[in-house]
mmCIF file of the N, C-alpha and C atoms, coordinates in Angstrom:
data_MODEL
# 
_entry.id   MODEL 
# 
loop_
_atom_site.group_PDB 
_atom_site.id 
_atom_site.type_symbol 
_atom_site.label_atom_id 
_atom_site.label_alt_id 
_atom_site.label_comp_id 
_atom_site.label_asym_id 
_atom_site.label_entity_id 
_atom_site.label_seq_id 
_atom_site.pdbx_PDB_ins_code 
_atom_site.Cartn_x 
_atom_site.Cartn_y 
_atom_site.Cartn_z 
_atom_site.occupancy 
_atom_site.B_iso_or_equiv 
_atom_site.pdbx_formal_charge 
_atom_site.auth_seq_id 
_atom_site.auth_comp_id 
_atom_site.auth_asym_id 
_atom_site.auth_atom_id 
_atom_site.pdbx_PDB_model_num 
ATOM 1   N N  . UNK A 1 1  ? 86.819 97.873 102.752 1.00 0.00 ? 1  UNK A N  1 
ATOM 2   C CA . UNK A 1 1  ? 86.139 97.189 101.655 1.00 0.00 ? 1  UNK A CA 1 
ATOM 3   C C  . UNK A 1 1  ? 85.530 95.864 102.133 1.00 0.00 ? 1  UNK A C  1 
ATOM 4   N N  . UNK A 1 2  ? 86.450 95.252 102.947 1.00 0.00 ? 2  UNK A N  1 
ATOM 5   C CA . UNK A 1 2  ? 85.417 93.776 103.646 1.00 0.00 ? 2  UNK A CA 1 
ATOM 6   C C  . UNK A 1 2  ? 84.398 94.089 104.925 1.00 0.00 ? 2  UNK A C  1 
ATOM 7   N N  . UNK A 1 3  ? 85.147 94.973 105.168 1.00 0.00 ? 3  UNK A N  1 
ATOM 8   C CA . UNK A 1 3  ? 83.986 94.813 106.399 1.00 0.00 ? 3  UNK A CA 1 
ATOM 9   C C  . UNK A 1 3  ? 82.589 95.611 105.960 1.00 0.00 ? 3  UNK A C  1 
ATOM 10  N N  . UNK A 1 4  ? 82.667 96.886 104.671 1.00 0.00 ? 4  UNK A N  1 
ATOM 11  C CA . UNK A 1 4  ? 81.952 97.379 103.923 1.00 0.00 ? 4  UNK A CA 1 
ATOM 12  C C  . UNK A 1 4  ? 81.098 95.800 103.294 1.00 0.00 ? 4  UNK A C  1 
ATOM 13  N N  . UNK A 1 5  ? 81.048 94.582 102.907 1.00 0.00 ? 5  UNK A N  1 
ATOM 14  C CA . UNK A 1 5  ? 80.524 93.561 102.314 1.00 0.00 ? 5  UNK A CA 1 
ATOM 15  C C  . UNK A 1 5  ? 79.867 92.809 103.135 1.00 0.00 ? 5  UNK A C  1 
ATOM 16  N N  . UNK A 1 6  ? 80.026 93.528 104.230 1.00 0.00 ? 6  UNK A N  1 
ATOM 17  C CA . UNK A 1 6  ? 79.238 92.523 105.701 1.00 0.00 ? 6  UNK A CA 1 
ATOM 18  C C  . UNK A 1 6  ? 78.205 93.452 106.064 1.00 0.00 ? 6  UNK A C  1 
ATOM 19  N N  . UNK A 1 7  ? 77.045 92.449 106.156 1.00 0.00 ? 7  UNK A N  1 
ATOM 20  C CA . UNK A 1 7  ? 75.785 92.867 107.022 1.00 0.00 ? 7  UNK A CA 1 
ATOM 21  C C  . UNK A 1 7  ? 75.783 91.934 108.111 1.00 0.00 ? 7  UNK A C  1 
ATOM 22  N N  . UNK A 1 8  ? 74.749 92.556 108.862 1.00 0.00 ? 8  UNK A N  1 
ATOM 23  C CA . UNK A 1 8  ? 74.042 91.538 110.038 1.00 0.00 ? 8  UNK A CA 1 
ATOM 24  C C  . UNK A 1 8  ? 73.561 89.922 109.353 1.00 0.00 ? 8  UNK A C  1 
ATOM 25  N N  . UNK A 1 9  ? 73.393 90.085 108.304 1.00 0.00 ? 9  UNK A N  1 
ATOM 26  C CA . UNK A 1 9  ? 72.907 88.656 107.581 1.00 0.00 ? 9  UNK A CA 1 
ATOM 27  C C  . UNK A 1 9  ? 74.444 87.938 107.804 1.00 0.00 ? 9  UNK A C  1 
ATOM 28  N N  . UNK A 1 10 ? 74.393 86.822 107.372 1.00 0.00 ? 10 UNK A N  1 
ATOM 29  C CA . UNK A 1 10 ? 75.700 85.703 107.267 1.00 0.00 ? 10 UNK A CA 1 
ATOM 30  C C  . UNK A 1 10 ? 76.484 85.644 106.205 1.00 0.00 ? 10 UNK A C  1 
ATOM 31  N N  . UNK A 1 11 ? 77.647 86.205 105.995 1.00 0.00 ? 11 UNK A N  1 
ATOM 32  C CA . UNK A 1 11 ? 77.794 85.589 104.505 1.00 0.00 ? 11 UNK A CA 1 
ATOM 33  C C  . UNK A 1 11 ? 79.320 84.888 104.420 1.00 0.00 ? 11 UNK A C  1 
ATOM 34  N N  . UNK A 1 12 ? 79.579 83.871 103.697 1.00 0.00 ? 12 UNK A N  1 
ATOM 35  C CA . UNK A 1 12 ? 80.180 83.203 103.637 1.00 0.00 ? 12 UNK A CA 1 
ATOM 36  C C  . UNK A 1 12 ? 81.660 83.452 102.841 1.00 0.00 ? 12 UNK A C  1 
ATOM 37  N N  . UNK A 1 13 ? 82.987 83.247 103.509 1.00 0.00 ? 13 UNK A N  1 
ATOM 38  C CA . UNK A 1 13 ? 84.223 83.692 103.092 1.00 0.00 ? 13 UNK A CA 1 
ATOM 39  C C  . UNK A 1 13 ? 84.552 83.743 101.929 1.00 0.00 ? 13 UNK A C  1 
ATOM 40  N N  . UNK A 1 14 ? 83.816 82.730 101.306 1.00 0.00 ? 14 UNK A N  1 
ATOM 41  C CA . UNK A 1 14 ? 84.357 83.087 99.518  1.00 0.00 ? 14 UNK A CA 1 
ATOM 42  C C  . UNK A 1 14 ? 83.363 83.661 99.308  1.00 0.00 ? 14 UNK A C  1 
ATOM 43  N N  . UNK A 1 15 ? 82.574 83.966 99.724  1.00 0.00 ? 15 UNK A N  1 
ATOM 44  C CA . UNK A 1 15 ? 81.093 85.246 99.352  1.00 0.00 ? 15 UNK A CA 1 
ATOM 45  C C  . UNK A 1 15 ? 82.057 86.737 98.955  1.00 0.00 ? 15 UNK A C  1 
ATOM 46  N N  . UNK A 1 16 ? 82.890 87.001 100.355 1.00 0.00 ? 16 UNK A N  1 
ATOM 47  C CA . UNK A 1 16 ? 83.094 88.015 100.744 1.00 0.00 ? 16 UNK A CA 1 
ATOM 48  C C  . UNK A 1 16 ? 84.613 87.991 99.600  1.00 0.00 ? 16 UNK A C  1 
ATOM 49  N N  . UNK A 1 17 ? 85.290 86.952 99.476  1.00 0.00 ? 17 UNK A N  1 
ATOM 50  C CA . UNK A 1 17 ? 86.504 87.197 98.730  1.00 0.00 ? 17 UNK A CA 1 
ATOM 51  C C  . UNK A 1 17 ? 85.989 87.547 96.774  1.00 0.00 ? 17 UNK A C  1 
ATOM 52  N N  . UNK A 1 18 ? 84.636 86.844 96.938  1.00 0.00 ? 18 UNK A N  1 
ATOM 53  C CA . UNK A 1 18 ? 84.136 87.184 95.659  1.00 0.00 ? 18 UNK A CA 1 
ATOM 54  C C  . UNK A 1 18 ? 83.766 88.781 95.434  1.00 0.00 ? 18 UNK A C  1 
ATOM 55  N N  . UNK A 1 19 ? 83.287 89.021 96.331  1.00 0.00 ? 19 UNK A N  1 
ATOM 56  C CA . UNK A 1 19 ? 82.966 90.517 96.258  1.00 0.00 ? 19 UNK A CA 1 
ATOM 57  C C  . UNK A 1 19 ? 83.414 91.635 96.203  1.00 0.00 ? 19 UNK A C  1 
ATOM 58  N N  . UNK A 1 20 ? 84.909 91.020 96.782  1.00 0.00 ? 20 UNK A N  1 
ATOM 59  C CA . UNK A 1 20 ? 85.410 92.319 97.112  1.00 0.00 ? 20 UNK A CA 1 
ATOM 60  C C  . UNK A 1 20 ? 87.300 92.220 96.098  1.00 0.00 ? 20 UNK A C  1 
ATOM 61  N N  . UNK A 1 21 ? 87.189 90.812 95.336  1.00 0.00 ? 21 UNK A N  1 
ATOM 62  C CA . UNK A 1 21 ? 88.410 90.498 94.525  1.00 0.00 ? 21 UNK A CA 1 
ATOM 63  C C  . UNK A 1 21 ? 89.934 90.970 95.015  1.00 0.00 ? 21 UNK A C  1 
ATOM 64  N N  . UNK A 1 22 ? 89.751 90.698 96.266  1.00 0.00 ? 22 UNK A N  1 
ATOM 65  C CA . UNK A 1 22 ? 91.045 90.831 97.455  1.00 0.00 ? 22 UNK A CA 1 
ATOM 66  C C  . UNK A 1 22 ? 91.523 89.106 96.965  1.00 0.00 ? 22 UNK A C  1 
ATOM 67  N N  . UNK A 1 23 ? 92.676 88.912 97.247  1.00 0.00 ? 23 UNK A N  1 
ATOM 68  C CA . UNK A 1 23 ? 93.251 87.638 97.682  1.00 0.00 ? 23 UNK A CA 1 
ATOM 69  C C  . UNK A 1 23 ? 93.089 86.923 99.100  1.00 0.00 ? 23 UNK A C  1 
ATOM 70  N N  . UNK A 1 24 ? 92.569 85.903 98.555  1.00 0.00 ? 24 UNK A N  1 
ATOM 71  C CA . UNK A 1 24 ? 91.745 84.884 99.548  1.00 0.00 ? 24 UNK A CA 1 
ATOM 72  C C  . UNK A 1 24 ? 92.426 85.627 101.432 1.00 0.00 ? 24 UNK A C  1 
ATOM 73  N N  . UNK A 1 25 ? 94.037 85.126 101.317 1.00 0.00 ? 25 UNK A N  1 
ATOM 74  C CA . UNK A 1 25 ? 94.932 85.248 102.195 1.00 0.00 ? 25 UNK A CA 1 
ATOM 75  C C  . UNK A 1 25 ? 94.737 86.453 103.319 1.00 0.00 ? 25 UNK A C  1 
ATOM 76  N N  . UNK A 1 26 ? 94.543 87.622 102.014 1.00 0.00 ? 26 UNK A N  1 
ATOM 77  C CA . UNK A 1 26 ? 94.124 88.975 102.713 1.00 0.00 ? 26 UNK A CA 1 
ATOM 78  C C  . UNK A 1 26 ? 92.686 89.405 103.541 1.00 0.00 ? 26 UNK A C  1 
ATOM 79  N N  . UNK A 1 27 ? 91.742 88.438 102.632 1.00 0.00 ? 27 UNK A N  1 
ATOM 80  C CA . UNK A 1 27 ? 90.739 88.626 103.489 1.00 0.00 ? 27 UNK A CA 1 
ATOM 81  C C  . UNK A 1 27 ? 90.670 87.658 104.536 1.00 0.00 ? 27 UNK A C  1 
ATOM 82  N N  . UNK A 1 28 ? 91.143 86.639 104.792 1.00 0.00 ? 28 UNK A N  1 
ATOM 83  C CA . UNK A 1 28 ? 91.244 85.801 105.944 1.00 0.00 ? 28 UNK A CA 1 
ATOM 84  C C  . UNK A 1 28 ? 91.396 86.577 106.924 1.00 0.00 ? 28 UNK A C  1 
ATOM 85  N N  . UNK A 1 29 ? 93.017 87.311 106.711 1.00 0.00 ? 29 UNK A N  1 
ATOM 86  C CA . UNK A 1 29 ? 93.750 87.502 108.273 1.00 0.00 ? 29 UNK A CA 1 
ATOM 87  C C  . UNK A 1 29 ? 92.778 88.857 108.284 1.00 0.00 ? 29 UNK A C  1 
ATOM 88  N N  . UNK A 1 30 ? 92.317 89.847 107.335 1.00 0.00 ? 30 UNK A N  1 
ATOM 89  C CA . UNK A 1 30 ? 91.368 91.046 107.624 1.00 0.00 ? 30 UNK A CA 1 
ATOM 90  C C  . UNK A 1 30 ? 90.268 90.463 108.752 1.00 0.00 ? 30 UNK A C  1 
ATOM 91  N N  . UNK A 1 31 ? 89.267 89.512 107.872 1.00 0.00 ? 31 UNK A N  1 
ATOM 92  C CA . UNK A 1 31 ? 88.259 88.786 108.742 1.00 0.00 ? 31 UNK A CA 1 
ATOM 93  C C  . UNK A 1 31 ? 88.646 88.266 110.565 1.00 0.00 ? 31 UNK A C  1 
ATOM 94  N N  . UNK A 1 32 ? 89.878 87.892 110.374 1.00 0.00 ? 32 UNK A N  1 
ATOM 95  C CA . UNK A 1 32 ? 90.183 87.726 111.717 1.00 0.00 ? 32 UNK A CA 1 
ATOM 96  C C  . UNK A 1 32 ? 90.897 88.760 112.572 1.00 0.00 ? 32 UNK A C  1 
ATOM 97  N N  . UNK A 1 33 ? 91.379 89.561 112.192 1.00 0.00 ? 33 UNK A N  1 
ATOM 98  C CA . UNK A 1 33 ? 91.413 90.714 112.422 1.00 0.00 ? 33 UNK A CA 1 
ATOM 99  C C  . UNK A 1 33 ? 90.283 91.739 113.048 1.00 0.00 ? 33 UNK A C  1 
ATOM 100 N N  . UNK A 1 34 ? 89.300 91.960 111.945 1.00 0.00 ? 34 UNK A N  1 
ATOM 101 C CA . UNK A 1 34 ? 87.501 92.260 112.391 1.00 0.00 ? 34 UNK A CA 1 
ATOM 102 C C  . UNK A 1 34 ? 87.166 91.710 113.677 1.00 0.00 ? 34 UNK A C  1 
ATOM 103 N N  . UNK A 1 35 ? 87.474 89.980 113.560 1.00 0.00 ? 35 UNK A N  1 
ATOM 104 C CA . UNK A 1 35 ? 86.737 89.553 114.709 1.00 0.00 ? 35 UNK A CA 1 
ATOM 105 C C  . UNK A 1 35 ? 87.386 89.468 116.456 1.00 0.00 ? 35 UNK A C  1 
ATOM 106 N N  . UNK A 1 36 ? 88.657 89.619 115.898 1.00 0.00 ? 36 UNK A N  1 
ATOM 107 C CA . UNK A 1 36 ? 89.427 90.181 117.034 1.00 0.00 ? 36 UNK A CA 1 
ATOM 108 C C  . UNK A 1 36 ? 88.896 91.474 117.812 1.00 0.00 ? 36 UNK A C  1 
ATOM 109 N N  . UNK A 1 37 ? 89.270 92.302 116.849 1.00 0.00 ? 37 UNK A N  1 
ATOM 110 C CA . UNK A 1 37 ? 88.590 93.754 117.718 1.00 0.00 ? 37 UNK A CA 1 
ATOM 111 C C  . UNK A 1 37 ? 86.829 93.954 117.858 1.00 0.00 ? 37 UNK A C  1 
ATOM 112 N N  . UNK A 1 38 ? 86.037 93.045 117.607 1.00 0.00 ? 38 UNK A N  1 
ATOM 113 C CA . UNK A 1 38 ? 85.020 92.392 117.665 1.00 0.00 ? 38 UNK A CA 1 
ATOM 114 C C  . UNK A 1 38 ? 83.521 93.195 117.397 1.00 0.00 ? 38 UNK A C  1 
ATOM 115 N N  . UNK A 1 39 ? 83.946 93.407 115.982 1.00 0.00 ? 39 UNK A N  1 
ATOM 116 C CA . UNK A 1 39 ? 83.136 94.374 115.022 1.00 0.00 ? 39 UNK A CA 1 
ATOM 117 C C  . UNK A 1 39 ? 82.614 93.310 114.226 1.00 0.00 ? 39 UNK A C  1 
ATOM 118 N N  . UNK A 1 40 ? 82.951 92.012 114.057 1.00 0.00 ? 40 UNK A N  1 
ATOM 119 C CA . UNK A 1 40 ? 82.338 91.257 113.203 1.00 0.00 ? 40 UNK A CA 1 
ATOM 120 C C  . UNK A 1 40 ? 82.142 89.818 114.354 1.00 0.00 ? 40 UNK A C  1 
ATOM 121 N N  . UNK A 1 41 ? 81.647 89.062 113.920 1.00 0.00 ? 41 UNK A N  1 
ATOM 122 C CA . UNK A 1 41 ? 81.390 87.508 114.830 1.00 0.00 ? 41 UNK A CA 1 
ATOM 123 C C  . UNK A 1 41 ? 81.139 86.498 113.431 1.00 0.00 ? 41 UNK A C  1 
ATOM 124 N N  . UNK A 1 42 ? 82.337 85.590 113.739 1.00 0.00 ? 42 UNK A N  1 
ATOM 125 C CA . UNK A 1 42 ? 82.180 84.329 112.835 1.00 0.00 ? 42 UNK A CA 1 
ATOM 126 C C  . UNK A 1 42 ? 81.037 83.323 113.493 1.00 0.00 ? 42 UNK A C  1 
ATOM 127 N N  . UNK A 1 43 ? 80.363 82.742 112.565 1.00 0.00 ? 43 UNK A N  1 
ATOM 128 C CA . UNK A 1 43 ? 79.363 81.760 112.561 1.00 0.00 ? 43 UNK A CA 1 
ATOM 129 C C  . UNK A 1 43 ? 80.010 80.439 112.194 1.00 0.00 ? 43 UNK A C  1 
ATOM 130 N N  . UNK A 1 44 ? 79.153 79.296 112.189 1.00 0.00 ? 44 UNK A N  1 
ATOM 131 C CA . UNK A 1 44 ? 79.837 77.852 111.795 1.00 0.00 ? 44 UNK A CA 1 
ATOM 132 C C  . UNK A 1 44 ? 79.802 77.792 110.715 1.00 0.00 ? 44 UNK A C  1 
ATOM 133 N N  . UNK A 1 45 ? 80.292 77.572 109.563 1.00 0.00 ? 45 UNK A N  1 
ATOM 134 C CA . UNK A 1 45 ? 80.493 76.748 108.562 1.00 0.00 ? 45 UNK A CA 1 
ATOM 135 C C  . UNK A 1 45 ? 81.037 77.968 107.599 1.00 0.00 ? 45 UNK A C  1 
ATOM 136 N N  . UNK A 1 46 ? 82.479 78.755 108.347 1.00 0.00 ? 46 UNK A N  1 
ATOM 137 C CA . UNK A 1 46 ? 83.077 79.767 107.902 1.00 0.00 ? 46 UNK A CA 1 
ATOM 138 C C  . UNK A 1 46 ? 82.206 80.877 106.920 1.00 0.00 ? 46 UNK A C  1 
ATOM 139 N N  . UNK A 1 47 ? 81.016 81.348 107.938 1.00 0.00 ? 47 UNK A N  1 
ATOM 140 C CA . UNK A 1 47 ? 80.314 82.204 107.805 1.00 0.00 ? 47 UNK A CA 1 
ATOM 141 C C  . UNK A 1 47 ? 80.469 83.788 108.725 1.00 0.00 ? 47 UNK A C  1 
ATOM 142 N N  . UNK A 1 48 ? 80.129 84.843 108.197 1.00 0.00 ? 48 UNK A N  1 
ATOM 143 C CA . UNK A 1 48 ? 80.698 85.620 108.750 1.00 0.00 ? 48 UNK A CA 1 
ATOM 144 C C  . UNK A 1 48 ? 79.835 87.187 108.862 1.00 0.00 ? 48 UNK A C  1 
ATOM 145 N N  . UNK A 1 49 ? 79.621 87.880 109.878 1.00 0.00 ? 49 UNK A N  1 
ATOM 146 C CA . UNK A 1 49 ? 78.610 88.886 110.056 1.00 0.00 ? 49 UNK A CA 1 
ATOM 147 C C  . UNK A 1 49 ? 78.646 89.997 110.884 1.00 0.00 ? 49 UNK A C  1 
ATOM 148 N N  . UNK A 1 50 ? 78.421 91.439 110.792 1.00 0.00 ? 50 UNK A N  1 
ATOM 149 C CA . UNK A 1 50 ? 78.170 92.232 111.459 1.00 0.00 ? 50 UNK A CA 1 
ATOM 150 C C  . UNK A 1 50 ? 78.082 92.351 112.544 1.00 0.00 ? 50 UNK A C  1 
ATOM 151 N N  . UNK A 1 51 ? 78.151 92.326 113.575 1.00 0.00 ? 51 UNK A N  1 
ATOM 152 C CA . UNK A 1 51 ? 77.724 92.283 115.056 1.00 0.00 ? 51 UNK A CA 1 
ATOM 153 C C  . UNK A 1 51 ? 78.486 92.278 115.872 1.00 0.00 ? 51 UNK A C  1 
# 
């Protein structure tokens, strides 16, 4: 479901917690999780994207 809310565009962590009405907490460690196995790449200003 989060990584389903991500495009190649940027979108921003409470973008993605808005969208997808997960708890903040859960989509954090998901998001870092993503970017660990490195299906997603964080941007500056806790922005977050596809790639």
């Amino acid at each position: 479901k989060i990584y389903d809310c991500l495009s190649t565009e940027p979108l921003h962590v409470e973008q993605v917690i808005a969208e997808t009405n997960l708890a903040p907490g859960l989509v954090n460690a998901t998001l870092i999780s993503l970017r660990l196995k490195g299906l997603i790449r964080q941007l500056p200003g806790s922005m977050f994207a596809k790639g």
